[in-house]
C-alpha positions in Angstrom: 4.7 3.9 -11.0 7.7 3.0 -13.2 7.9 0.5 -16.1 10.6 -1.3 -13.9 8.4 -1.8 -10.8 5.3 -2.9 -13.0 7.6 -5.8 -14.9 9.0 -6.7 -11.5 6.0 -7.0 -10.1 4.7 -9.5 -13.3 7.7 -11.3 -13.1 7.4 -11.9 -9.2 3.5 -12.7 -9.4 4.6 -15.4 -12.1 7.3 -16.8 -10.0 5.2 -17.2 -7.0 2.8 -19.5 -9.0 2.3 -22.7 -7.3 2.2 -24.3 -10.8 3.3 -22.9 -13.9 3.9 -23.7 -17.4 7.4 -24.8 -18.3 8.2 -22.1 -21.2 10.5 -19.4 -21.6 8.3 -17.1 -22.4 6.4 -17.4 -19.0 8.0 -15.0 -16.7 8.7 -12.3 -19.6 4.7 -12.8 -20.3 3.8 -11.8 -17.1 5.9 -8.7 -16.6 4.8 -7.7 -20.2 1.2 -7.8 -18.8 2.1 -6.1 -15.6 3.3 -3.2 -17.8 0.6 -3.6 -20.3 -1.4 -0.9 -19.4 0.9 2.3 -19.7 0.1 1.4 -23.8 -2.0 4.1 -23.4 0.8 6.5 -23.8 1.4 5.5 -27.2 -2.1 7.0 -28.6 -1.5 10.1 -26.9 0.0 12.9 -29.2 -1.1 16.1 -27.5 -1.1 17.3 -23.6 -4.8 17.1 -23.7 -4.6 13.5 -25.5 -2.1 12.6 -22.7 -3.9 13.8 -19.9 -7.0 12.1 -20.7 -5.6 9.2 -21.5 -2.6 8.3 -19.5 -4.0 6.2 -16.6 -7.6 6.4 -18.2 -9.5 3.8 -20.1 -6.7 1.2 -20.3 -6.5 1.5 -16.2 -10.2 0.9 -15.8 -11.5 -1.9 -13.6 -14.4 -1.8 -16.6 -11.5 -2.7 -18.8 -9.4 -4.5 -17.1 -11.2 -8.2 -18.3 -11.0 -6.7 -21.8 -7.3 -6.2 -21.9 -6.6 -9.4 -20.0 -8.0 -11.3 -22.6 -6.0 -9.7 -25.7 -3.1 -10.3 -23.5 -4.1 -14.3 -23.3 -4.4 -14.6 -26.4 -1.1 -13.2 -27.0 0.2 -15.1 -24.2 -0.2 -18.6 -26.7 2.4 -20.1 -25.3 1.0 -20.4 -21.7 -2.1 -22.4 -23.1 -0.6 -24.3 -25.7 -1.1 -28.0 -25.8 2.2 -28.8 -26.2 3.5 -26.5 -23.2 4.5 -28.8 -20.4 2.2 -28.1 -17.7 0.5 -25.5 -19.6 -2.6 -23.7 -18.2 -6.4 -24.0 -19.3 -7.5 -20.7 -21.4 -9.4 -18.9 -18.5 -7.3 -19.1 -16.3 -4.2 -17.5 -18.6 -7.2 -15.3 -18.8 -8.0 -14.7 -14.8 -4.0 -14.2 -14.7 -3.7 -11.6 -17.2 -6.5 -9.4 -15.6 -4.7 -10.3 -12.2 -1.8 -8.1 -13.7 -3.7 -5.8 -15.1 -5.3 -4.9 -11.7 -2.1 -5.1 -10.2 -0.8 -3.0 -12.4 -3.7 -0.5 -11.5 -2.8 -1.4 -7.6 0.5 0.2 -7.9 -0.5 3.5 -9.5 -3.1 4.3 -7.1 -0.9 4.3 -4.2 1.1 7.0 -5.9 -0.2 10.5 -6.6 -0.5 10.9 -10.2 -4.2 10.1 -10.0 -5.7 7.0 -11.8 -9.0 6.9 -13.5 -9.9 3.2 -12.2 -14.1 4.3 -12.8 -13.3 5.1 -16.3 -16.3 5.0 -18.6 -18.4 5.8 -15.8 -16.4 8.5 -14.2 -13.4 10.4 -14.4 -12.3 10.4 -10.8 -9.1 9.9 -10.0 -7.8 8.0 -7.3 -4.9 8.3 -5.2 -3.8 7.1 -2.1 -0.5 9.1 -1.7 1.3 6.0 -0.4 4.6 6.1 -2.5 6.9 8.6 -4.6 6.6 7.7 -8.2 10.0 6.0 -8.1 10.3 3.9 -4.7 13.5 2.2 -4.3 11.8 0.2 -1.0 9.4 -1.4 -3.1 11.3 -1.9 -6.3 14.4 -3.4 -4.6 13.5 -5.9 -3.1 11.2 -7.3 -6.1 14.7 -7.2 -8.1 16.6 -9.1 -4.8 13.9 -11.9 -4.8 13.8 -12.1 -9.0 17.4 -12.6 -9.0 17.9 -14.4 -6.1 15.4 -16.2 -5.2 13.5 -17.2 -8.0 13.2 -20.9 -7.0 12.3 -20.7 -3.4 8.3 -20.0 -3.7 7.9 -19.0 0.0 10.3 -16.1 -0.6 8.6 -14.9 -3.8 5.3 -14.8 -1.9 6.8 -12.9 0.3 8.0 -10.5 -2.8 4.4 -11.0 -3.8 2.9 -9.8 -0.5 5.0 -6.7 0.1 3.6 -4.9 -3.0 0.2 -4.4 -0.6 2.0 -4.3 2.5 4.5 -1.9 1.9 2.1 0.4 0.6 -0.4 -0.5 3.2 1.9 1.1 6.2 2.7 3.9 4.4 -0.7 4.5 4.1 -1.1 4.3 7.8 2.1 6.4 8.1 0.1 9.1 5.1 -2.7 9.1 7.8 -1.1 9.7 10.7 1.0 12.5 9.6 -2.2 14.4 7.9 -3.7 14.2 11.5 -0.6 15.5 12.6 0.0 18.5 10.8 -3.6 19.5 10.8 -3.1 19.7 14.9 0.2 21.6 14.4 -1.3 24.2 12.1 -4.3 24.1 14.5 -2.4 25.2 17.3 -0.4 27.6 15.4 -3.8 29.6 14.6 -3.7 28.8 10.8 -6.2 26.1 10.5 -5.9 24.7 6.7 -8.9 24.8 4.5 -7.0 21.7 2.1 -4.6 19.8 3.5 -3.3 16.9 1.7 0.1 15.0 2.9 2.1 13.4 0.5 5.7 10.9 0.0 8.5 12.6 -1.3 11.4 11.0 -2.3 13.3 8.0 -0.3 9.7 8.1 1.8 8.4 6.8 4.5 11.6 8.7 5.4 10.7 11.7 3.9 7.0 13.3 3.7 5.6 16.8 2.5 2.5 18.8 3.7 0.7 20.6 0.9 -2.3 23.1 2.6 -4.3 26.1 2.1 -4.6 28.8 4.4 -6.3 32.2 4.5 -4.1 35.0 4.6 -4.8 39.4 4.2 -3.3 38.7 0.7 -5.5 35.9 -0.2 -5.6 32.0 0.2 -2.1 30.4 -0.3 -0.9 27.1 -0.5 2.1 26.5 1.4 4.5 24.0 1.2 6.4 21.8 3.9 8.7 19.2 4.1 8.6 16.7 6.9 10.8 14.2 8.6 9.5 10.4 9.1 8.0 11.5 12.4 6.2 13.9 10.5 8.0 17.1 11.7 8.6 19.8 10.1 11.9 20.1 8.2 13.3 22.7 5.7 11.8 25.9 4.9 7.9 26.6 4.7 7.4 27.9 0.7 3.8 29.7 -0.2 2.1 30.2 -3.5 -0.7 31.8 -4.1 -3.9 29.6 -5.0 -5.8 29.6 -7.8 -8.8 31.4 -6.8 -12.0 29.0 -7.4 -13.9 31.6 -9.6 -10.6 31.8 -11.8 -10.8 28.4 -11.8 -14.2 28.2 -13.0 -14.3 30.4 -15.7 -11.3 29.1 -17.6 -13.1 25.9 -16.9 -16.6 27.5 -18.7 -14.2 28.6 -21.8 -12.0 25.7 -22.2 -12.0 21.8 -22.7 -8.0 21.9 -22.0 -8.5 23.9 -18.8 -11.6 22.0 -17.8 -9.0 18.7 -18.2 -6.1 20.5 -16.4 -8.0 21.7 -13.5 -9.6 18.0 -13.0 -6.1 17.1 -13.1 -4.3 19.6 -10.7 -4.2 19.3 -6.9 -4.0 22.4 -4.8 -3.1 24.4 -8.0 -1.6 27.1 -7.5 -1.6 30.7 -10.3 1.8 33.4 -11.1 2.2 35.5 -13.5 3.9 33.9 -16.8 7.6 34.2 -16.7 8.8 36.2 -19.9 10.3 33.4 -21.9 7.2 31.8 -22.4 5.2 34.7 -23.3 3.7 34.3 -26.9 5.8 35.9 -29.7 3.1 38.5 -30.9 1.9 39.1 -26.8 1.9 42.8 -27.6 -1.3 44.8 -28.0 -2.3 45.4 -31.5 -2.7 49.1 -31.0 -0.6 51.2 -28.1 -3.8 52.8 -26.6 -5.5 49.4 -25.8 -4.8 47.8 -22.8 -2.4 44.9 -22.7 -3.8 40.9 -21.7 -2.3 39.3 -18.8 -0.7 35.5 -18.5 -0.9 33.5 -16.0 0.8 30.0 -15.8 -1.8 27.2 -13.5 0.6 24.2 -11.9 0.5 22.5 -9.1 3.4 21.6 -6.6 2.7 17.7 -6.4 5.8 16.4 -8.4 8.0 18.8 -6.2 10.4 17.6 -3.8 11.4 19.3 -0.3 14.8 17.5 -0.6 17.6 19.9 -1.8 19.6 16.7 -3.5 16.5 15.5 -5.1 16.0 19.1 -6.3 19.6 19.0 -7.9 18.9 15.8 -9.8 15.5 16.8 -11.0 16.9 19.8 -12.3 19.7 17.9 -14.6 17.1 15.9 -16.3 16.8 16.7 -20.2 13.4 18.6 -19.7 14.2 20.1 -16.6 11.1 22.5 -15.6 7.3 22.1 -14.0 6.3 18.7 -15.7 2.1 19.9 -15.7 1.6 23.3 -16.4 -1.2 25.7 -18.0 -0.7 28.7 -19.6 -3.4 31.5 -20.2 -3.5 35.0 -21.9 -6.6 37.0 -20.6 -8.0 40.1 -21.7 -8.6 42.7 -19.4 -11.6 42.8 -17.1 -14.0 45.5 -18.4 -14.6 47.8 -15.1 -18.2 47.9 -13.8 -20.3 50.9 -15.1 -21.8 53.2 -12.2 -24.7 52.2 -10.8 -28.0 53.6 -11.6 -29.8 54.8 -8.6 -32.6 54.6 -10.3 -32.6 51.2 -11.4 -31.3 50.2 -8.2 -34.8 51.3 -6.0 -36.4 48.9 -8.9 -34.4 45.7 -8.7 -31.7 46.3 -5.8 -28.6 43.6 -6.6 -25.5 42.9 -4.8 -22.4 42.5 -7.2 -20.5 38.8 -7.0 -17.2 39.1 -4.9 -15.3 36.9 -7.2 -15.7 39.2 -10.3 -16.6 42.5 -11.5 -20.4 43.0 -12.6 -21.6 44.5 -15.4 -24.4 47.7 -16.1 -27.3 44.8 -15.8 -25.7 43.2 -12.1 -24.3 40.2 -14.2 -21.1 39.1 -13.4 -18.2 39.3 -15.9 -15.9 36.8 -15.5 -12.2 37.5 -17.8 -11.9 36.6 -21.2 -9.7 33.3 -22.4 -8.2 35.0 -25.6 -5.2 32.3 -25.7 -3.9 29.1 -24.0 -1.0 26.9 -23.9 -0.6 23.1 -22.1 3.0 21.9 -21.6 4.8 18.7 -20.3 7.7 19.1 -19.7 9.0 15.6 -19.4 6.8 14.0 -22.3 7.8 16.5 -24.5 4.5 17.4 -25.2 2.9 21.2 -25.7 -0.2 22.1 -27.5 1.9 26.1 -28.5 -0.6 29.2 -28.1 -3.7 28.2 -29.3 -7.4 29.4 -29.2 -9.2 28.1 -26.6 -12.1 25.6 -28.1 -15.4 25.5 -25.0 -16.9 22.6 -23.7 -19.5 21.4 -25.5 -22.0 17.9 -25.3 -19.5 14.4 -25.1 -19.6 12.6 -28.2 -18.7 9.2 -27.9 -15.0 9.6 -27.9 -14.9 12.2 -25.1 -17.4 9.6 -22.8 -14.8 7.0 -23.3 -11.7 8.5 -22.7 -13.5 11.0 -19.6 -13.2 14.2 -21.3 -16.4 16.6 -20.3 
C-alpha cells in the first residue's frame, strides 16, 4: 500500500481515540507509526537485499511488539507527565503495535505479498483485495481527516472502512475466481492456476491471471474483467515458466531461488537485445552461443489502456520485477547403449535431456541479472552464487 494510505490510516486510528493526549505531536505520531514499517526499504541496497526485505522482518507479527515499543519510546510526548491527558506507557505501547499491525493489515489485502510469519517462514500473504494505489480507500480517510476530525462517530466510521472495504472486495475477489473458473470450464480450457486480481480503480475493474495447457506448452493468459466479472479487452498469453526451468535456476542460484518465491504465475521470453550483456558473444565462433531468458510475472500489469499510458510515462517505465538469465547450451544426450540398457533399463526425465549414465542434465546458469525498475535497483550481470546452509542473517531476513 502507499505511504499516503498508511499515514492516513495512523492519523484516523488516532483521531478516533475516545481519549487522547492533548499534544501536537499526537496525530503526526500515529501516522509516523502507521508508516513505520516500510523502514525496511532503507537497509536494502540490492534487488536481492530489497526483495527479502521489503515487507519481511519489519512486517512480522513476531516483530510487530518489538517495533511498537521503539516507536513508544520515541513517541515521549504521548506518556509524558506533563502531557495533558497523557497515556500510561503500555498502552502508548499497545497503540503503537496497533499501527504496526495495521500497517501489516493494509499490505496483505494487496498483492505484493507480505511476509507476516517472518522468522519462522517466508510465506507471503496476499489477499488480492486492492490495487496498490486505491483511491476508494484512501479518499475517504483524507475526507474524514480534514473534515471531520472532531466528530468521533465519523472517524470510526473512517476507522472501520479500512476492514470493510477490503472485506467486500474480498467477497467480490471470490466471487469472480468462481466465476471465471466456470467460464473457462465451459469453454473446454479448464485452468491449472487461476488467481483473480484488482486492477486499477477496482472493485470496478478486475483481471484473471490462469494457466492453461495448450500443443505449444502451458501459457498463462491474461484477462481483464468488468465489475460483474466479465470479460473485457483482449485475452494476452505468455508462455509459462516451465517448473523444471524453474527448479534448476532455483538449485544454482540464491537470487533466482528469491525471485521465483517472489513471482506469481511467472512467466519466461527470450531477452530483448538491449539488455543482453556487452560481451554475450561466444568466446570462440565454433562454440555454440548461450541463450537469455528474462523470468517476470504479469501481476503489476493493468488491463486498462489509460492506466497502461500513465504507467508507461513514469521515470522508470518498464517491468518493475524481472530476472534475467544467460544459459549455456544443453549438452545432447549420448546414444544409448543397448547393452547397458538390458542391465539397468531407465527411462530419460521429460523435463530435461539425460546424460550417458540416465541422469538428467538440467542447463547451466553461466550469468544472471535482477532489475527493478521502479527502485532503481539492478544487481548488472553477475555470476550466479548457489544456495547454501542459512547463517543467521539469511534465517532472519527469509532467505533459503
Amino acid at each position: 500500500m502507499d505511504p499516503i494510505t498508511h499515514a492516513a490510516s495512523g492519523a484516523v486510528a488516532m483521531l478516533a481515540m475516545p481519549r487522547r493526549p492533548a499534544s501536537r505531536w499526537a496525530v503526526p505520531l500515529a501516522a509516523l507509526a502507521a508508516a513505520s514499517p516500510d523502514v525496511d526499504v532503507t537497509l536494502a541496497n540490492t534487488p536481492l537485499q530489497f526483495l527479502v526485505l521489503h515487507r519481511g522482518i519489519t512486517h512480522s507479527l513476531a516483530f510487530a511488539p518489538l517495533l511498537g515499543l521503539a516507536l513508544a519510546l520515541a513517541g515521549y510526548a504521548l506518556w509524558r507527565p506533563s502531557t495533558e491527558g497523557h497515556w500510561r506507557f503500555a498502552k502508548t505501547w499497545l497503540f503503537m503495535t496497533a499501527m504496526v499491525l495495521l500497517h501489516i493489515w493494509l499490505d496483505c489485502i494487496t498483492t505484493y505479498g507480505t511476509m507476516i510469519f517472518q522468522p519462522f517462514s517466508s510465506m507471503r500473504v496476499r489477499l488480492n483485495a486492492v490495487f496498490i494505489i486505491d483511491l476508494l480507500l484512501t479518499l475517504p480517510l483524507l475526507w474524514a481527516i480534514w473534515r471531520w476530525r472532531a466528530r468521533r462517530g465519523l472517524m470510526l466510521l473512517a476507522a472501520a472502512w479500512l476492514f470493510v472495504y477490503p472485506g467486500l472486495s474480498m467477497g467480490l475477489n471470490a466471487w469472480h475466481t468462481a466465476q471465471t473458473r466456470a467460464r473457462l470450464t465451459a469453454q473446454g480450457r479448464p485452468p491449472q492456476s487461476l488467481v483473480v486480481l484488482p486492477d486499477a480503480f477496482a472493485p470496478f475493474f478486475w483481471r484473471a491471471l490462469y494457466t492453461v495447457g495448450t500443443p505449444d506448452g502451458l501459457m498463462v493468459y491474461a484477462q481483464g474483467m468488468n465489475a460483474l466479472g466479465a470479460p473485457q479487452g483482449p485475452e494476452t498469453a505468455d508462455t509459462a515458466l516451465p517448473e523444471s526451468l524453474a527448479r534448476d535456476l532455483a538449485r544454482q542460484s540464491v537470487v533466482a531461488d528469491a525471485f521465483l518465491q517472489f513471482t506469481l504465475l511467472p512467466v519466461v521470453a527470450p531477452l530483448p537485445a538491449d539488455m543482453l550483456p556487452d560481451n554475450a558473444a561466444p568466446a570462440r565462433p565454433d562454440s555454440p552461443a548461450p541463450s537469455y531468458i528474462m523470468v517476470h510475472d504479469l501481476r503489476f500489469g493493468s488491463s486498462l489502456a489509460i492506466v497502461r499510458k500513465v504507467m508507461s510515462l513514469r521515470p522508470s517505465a518498464d517491468i518493475p520485477f524481472k530476472y534475467m538469465a544467460e544459459l549455456a547450451p544443453v549438452p545432447s544426450p549420448a546414444p544409448p547403449d543397448p547393452s547397458a540398457a538390458k542391465d539397468t533399463p531407465q527411462r530419460a526425465s521429460a523435463s530435461a535431456p539425460a546424460s550417458a549414465s540416465g541422469a538428467a542434465i538440467e542447463p547451466c546458469l553461466l550469468r544472471e541479472r535482477m532489475r527493478f525498475s521502479d527502485s532503481r535497483r539492478d544487481s548488472l550481470w553477475q555470476t550466479p552464487r548457489p544456495p547454501t546452509k542459512p547463517s543467521l542473517l539469511h534465517w532472519l531476513v527469509g532467505l533459503r
